[in-house]
PDB file as gemmi writes it, atoms N, CA and C in Angstrom:
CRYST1    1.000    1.000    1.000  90.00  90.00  90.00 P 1                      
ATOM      1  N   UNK A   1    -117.117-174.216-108.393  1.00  0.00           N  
ATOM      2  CA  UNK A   1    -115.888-174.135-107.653  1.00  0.00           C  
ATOM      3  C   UNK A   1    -116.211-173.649-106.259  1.00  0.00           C  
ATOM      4  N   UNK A   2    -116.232-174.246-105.260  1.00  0.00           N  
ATOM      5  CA  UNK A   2    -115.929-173.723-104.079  1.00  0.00           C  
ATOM      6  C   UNK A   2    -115.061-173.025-103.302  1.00  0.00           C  
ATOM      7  N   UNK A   3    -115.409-172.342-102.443  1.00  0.00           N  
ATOM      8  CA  UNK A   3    -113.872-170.944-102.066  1.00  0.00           C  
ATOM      9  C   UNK A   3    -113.598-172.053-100.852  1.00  0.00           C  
ATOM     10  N   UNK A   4    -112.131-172.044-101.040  1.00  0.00           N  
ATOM     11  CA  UNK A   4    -111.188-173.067-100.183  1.00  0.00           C  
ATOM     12  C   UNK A   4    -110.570-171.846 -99.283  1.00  0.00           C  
ATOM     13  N   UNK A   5    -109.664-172.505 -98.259  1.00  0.00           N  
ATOM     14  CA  UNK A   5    -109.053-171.534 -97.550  1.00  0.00           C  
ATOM     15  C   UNK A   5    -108.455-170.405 -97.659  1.00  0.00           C  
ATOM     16  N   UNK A   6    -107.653-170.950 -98.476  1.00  0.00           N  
ATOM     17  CA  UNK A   6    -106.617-170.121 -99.501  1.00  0.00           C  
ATOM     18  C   UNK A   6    -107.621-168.991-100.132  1.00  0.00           C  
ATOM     19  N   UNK A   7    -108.991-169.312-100.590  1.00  0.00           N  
ATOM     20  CA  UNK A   7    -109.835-168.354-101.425  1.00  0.00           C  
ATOM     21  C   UNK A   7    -109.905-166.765-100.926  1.00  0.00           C  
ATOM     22  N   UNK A   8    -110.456-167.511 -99.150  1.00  0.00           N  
ATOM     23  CA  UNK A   8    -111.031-166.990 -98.435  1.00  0.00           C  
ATOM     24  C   UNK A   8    -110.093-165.712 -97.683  1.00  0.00           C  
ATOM     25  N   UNK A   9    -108.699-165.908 -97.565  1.00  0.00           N  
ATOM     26  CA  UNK A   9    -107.746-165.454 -96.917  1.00  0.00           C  
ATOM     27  C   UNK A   9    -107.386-164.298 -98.159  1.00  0.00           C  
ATOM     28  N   UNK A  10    -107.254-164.521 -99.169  1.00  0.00           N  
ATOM     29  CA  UNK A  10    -107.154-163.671-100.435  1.00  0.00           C  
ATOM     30  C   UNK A  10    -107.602-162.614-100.431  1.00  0.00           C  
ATOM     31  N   UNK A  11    -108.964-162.873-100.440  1.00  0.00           N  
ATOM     32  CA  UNK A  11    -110.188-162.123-100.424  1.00  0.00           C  
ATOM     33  C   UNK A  11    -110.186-161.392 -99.288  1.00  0.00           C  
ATOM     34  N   UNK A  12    -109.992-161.696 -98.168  1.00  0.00           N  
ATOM     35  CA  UNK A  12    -109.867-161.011 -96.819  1.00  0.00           C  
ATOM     36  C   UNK A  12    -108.756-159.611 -97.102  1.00  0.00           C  
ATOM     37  N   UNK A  13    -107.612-160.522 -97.384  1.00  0.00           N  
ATOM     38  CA  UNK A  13    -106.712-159.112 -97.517  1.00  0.00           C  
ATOM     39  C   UNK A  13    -106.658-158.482 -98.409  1.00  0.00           C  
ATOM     40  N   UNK A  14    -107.320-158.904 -99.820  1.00  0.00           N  
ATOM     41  CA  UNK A  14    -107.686-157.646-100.858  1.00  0.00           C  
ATOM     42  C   UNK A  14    -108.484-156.816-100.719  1.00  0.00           C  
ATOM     43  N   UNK A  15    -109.667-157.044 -99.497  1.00  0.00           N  
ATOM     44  CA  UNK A  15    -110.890-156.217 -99.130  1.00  0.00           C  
ATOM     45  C   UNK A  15    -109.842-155.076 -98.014  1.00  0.00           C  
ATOM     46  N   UNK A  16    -109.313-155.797 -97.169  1.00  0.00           N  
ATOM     47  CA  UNK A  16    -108.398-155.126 -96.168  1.00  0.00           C  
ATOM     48  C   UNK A  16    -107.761-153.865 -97.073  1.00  0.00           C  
ATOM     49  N   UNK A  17    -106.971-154.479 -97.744  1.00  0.00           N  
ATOM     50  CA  UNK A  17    -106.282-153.211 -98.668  1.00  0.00           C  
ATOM     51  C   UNK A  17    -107.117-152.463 -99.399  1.00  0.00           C  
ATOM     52  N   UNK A  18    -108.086-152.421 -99.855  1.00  0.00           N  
ATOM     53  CA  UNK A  18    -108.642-151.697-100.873  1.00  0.00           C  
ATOM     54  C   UNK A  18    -109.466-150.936 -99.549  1.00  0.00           C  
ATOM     55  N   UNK A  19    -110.160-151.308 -98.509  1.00  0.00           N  
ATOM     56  CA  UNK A  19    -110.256-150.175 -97.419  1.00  0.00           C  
ATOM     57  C   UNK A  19    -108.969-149.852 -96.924  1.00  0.00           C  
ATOM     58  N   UNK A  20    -108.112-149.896 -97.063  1.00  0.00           N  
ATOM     59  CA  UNK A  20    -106.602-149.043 -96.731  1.00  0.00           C  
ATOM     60  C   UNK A  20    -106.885-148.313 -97.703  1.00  0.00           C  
ATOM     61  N   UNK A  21    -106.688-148.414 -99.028  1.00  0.00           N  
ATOM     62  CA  UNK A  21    -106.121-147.557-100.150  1.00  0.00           C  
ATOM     63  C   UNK A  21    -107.715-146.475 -99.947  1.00  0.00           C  
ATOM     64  N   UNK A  22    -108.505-146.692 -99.701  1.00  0.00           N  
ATOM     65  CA  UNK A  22    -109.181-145.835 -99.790  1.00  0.00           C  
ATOM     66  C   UNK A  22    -109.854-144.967 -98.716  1.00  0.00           C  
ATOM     67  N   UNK A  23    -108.826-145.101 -97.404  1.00  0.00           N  
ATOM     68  CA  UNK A  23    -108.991-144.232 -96.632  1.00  0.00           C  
ATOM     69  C   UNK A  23    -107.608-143.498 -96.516  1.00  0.00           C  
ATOM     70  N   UNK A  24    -106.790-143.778 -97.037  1.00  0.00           N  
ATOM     71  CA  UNK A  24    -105.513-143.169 -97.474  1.00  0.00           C  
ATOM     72  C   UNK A  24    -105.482-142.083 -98.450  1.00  0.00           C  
ATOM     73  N   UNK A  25    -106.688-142.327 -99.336  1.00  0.00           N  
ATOM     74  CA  UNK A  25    -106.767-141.398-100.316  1.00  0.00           C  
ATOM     75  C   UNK A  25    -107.591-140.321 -99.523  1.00  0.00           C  
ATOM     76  N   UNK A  26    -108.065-140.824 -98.491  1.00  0.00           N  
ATOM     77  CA  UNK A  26    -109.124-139.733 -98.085  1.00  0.00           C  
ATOM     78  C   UNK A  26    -108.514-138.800 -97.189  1.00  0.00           C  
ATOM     79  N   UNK A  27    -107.239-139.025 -96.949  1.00  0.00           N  
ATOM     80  CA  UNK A  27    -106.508-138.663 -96.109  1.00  0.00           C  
ATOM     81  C   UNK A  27    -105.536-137.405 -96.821  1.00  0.00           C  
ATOM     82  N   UNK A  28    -106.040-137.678 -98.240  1.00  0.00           N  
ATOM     83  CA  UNK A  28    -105.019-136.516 -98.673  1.00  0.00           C  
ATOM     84  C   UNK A  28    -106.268-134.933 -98.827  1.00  0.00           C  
ATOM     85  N   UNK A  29    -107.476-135.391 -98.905  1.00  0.00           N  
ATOM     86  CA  UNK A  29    -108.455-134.552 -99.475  1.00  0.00           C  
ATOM     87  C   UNK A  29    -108.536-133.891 -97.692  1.00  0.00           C  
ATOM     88  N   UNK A  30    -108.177-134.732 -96.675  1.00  0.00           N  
ATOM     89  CA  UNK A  30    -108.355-134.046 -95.409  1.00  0.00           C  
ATOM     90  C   UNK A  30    -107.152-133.164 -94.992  1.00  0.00           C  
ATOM     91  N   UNK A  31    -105.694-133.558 -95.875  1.00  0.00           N  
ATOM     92  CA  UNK A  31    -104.621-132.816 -95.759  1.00  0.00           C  
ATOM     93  C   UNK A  31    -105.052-131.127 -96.442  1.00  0.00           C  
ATOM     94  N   UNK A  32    -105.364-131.633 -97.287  1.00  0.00           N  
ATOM     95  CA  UNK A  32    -105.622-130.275 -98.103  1.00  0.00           C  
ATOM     96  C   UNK A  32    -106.555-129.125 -97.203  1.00  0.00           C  
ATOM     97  N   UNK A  33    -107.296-130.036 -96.632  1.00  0.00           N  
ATOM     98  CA  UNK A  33    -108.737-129.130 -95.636  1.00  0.00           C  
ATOM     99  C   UNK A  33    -107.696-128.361 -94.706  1.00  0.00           C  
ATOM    100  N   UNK A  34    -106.915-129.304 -93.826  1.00  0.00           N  
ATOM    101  CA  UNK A  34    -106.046-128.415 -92.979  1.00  0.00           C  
ATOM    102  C   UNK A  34    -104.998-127.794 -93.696  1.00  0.00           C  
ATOM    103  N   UNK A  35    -104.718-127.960 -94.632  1.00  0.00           N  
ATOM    104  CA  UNK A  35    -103.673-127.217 -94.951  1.00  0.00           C  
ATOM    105  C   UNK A  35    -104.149-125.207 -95.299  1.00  0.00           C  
ATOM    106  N   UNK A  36    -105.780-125.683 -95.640  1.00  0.00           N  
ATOM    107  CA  UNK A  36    -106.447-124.367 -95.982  1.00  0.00           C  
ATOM    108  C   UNK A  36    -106.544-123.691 -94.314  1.00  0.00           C  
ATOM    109  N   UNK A  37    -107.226-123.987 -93.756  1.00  0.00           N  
ATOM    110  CA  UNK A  37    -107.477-124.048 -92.510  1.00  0.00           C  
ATOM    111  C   UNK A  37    -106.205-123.281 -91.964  1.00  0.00           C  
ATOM    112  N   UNK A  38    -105.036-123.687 -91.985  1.00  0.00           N  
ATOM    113  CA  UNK A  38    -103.730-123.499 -91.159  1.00  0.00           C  
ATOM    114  C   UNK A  38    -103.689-122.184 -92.169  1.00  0.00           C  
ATOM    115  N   UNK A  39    -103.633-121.694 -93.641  1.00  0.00           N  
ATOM    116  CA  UNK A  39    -103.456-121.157 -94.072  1.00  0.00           C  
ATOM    117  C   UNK A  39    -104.134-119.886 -93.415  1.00  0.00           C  
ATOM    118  N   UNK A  40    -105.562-119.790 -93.525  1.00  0.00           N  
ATOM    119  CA  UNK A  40    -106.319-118.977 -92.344  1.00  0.00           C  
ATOM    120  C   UNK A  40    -106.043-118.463 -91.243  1.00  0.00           C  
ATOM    121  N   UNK A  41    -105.854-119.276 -90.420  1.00  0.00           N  
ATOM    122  CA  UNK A  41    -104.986-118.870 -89.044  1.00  0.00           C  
ATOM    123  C   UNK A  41    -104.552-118.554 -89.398  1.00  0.00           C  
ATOM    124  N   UNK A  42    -103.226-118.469 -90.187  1.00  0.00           N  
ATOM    125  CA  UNK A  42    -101.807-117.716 -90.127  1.00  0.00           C  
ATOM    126  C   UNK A  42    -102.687-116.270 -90.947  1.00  0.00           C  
ATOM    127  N   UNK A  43    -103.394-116.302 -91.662  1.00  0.00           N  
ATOM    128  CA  UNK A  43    -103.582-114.620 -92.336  1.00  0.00           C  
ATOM    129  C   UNK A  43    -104.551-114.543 -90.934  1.00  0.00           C  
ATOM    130  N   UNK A  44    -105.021-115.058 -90.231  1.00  0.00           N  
ATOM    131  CA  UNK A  44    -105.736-114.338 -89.163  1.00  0.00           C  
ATOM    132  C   UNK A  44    -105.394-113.847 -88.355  1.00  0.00           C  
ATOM    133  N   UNK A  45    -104.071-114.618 -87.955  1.00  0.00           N  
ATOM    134  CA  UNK A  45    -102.804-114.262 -86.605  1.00  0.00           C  
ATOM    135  C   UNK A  45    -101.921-113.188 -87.141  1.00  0.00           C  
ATOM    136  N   UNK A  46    -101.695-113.118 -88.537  1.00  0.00           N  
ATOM    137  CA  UNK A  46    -101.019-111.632 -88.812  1.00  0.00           C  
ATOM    138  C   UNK A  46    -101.483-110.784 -88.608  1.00  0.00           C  
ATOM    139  N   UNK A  47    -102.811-110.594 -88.811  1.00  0.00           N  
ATOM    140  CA  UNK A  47    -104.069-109.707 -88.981  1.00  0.00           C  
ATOM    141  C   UNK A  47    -104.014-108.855 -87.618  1.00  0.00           C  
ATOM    142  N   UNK A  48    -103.972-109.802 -86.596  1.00  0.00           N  
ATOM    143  CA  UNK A  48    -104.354-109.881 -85.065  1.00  0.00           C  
ATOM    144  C   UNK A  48    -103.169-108.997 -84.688  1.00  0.00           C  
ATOM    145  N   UNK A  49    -101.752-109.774 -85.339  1.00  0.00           N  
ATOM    146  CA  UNK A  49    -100.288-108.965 -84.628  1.00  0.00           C  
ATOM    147  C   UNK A  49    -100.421-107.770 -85.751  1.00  0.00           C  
ATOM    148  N   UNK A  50    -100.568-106.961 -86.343  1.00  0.00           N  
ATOM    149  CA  UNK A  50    -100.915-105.989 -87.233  1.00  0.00           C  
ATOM    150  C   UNK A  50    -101.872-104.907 -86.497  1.00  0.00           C  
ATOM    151  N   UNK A  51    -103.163-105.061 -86.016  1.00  0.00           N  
ATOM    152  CA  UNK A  51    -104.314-104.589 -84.889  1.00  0.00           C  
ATOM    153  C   UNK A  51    -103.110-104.386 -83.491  1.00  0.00           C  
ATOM    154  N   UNK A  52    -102.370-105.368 -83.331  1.00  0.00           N  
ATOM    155  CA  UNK A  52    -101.923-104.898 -81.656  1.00  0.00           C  
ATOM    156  C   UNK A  52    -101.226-104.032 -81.969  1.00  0.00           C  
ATOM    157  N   UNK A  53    -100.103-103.932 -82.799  1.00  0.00           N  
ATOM    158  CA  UNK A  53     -98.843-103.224 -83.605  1.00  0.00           C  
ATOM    159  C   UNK A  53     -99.783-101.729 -83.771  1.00  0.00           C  
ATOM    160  N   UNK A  54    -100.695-101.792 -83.949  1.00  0.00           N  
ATOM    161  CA  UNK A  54    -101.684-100.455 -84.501  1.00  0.00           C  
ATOM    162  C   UNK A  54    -102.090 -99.700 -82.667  1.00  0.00           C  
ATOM    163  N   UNK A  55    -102.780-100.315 -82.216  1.00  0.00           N  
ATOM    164  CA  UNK A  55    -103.221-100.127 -81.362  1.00  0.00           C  
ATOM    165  C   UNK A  55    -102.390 -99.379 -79.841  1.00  0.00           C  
ATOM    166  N   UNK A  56    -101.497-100.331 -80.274  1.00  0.00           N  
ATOM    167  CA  UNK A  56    -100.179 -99.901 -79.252  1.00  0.00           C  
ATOM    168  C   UNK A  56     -99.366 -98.804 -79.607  1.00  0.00           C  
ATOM    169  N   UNK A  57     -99.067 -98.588 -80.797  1.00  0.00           N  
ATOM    170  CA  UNK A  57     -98.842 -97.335 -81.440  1.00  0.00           C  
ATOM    171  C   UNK A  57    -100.145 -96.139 -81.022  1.00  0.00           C  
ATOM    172  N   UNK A  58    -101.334 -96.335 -81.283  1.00  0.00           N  
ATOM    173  CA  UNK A  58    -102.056 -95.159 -80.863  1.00  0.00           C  
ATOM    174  C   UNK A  58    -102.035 -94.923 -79.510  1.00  0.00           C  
ATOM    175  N   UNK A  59    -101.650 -95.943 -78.660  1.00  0.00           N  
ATOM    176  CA  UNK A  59    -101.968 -95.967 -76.902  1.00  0.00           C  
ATOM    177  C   UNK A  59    -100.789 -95.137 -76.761  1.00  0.00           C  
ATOM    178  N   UNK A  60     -99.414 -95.442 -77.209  1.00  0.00           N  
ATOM    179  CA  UNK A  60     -98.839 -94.420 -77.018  1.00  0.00           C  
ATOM    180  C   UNK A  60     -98.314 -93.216 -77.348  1.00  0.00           C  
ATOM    181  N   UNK A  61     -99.258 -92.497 -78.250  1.00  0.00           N  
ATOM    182  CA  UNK A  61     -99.765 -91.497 -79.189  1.00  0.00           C  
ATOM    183  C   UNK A  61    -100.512 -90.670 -78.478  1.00  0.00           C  
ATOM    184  N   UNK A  62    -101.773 -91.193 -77.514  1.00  0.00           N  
ATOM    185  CA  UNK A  62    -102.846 -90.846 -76.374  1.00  0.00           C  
ATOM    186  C   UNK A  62    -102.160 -90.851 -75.192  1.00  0.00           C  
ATOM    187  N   UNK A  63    -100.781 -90.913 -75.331  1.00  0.00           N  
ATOM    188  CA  UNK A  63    -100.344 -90.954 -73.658  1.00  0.00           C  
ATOM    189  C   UNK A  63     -99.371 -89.802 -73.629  1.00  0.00           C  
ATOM    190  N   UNK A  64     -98.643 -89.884 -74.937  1.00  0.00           N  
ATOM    191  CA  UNK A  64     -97.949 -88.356 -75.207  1.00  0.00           C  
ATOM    192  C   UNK A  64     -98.967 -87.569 -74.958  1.00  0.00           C  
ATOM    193  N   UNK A  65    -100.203 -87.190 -75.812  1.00  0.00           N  
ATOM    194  CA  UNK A  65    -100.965 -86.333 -75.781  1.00  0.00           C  
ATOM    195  C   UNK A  65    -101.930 -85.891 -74.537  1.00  0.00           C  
ATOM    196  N   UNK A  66    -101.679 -86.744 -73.513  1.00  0.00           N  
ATOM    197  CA  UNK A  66    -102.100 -86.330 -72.318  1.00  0.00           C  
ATOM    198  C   UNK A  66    -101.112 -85.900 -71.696  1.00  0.00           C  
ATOM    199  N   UNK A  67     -99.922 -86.647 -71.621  1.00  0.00           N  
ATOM    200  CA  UNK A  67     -98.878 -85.797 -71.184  1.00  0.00           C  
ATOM    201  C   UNK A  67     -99.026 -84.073 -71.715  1.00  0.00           C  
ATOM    202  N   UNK A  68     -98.978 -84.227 -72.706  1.00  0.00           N  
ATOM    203  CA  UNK A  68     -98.874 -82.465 -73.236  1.00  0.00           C  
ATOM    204  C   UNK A  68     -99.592 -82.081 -72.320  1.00  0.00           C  
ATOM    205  N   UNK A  69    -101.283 -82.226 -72.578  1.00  0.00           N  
ATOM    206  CA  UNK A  69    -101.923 -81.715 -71.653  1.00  0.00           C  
ATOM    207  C   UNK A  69    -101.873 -81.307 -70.324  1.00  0.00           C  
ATOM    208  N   UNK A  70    -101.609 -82.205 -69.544  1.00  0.00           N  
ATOM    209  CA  UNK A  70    -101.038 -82.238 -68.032  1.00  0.00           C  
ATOM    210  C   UNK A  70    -100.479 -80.998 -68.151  1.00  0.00           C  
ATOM    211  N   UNK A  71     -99.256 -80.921 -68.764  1.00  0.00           N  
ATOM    212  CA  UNK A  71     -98.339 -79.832 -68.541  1.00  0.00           C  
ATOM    213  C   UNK A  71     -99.265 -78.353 -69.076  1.00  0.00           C  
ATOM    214  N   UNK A  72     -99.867 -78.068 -70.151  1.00  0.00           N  
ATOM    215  CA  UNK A  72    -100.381 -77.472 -70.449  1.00  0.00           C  
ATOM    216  C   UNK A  72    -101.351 -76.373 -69.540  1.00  0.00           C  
ATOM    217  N   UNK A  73    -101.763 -77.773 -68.404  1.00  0.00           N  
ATOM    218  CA  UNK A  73    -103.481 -77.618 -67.738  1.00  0.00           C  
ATOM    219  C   UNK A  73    -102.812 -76.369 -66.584  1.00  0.00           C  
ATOM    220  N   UNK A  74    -101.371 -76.654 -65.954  1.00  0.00           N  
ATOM    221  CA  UNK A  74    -100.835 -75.293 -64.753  1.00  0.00           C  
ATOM    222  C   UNK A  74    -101.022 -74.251 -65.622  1.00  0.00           C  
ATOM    223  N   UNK A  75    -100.408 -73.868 -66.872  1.00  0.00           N  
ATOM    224  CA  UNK A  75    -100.306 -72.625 -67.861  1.00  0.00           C  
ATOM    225  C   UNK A  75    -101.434 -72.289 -67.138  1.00  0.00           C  
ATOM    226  N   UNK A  76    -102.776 -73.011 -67.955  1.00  0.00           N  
ATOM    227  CA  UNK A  76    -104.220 -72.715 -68.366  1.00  0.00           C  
ATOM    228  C   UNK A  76    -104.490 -72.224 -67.287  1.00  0.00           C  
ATOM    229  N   UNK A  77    -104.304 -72.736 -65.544  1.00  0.00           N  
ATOM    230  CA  UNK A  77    -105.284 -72.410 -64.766  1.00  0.00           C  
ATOM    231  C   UNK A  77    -104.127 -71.079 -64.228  1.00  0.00           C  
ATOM    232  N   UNK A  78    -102.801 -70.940 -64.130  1.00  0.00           N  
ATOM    233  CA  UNK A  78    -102.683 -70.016 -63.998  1.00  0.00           C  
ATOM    234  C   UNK A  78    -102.975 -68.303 -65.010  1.00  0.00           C  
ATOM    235  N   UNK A  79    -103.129 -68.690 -66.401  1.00  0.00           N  
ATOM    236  CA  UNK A  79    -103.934 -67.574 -66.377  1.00  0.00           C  
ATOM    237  C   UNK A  79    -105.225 -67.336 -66.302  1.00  0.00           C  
ATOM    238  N   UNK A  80    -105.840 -68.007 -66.038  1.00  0.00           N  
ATOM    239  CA  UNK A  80    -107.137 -67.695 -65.669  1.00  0.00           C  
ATOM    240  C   UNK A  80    -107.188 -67.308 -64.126  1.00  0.00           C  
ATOM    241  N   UNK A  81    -106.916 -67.776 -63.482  1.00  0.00           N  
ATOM    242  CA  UNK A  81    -107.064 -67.216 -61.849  1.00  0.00           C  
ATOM    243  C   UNK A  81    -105.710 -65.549 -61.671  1.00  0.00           C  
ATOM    244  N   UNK A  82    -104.945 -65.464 -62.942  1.00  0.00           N  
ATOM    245  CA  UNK A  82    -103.940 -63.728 -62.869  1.00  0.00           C  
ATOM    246  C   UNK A  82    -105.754 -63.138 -63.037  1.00  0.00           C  
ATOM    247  N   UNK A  83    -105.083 -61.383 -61.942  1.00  0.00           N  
ATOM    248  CA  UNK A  83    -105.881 -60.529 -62.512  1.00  0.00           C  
ATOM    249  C   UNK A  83    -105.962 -59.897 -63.850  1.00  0.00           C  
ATOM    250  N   UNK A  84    -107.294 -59.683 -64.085  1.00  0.00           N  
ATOM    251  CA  UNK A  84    -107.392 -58.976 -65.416  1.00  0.00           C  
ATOM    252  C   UNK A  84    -106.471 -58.066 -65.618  1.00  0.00           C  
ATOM    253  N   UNK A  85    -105.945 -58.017 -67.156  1.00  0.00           N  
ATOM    254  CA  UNK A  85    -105.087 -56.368 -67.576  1.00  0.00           C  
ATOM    255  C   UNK A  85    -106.218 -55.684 -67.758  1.00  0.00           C  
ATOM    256  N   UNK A  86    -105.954 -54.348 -67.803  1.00  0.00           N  
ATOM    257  CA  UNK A  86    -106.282 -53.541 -68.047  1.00  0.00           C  
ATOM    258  C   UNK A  86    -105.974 -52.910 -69.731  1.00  0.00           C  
ATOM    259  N   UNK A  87    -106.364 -52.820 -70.660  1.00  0.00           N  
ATOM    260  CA  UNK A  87    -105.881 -52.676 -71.778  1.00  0.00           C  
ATOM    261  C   UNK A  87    -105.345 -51.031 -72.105  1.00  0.00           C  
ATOM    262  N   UNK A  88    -104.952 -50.865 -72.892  1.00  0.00           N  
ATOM    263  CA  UNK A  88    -103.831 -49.821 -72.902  1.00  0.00           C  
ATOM    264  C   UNK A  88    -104.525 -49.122 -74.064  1.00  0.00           C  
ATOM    265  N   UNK A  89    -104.179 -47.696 -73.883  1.00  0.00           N  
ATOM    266  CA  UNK A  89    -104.977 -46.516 -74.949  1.00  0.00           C  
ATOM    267  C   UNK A  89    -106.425 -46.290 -74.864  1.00  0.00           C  
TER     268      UNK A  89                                                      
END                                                                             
């Protein structure tokens, strides 16, 4: 039997489709990759806003606490530069 036109055209688009169907399928095993992937980022980007949330809380924790200081530091140097007491008895 010889392949006639008709054979040939058959064959063309069953090869066509069966490389469709099987880069379609490959397309779900690559969904899944990003879907892990995206999953990552997002626990990485919480992670990240969690660290700033932390960080920014201590910055302004270290800024009170210099404030104190500041105020503290006139006390300090004024008693150190009063004259000595003299102690009693």
């Amino acid at each position: 039997m010889f392949p006639t036109k008709q054979h040939l055209t058959t064959a063309r688009t069953l090869g066509v489709a069966i490389v469709a169907a099987v880069g379609l399928a490959s397309c779900a095993t690559y969904d899944d990759d990003f879907a892990r992937v995206n999953s990552r980022l997002d626990t990485l980007d919480s992670r990240v806003q969690d660290a700033a949330q932390s960080a920014e809380s201590a910055n302004q924790a270290a800024q009170r606490a210099n404030s104190r200081l500041d105020s503290l530091e006139g006390r300090v140097q004024q008693l150190e530069s009063s004259p000595s007491r003299v102690p009693r008895g």
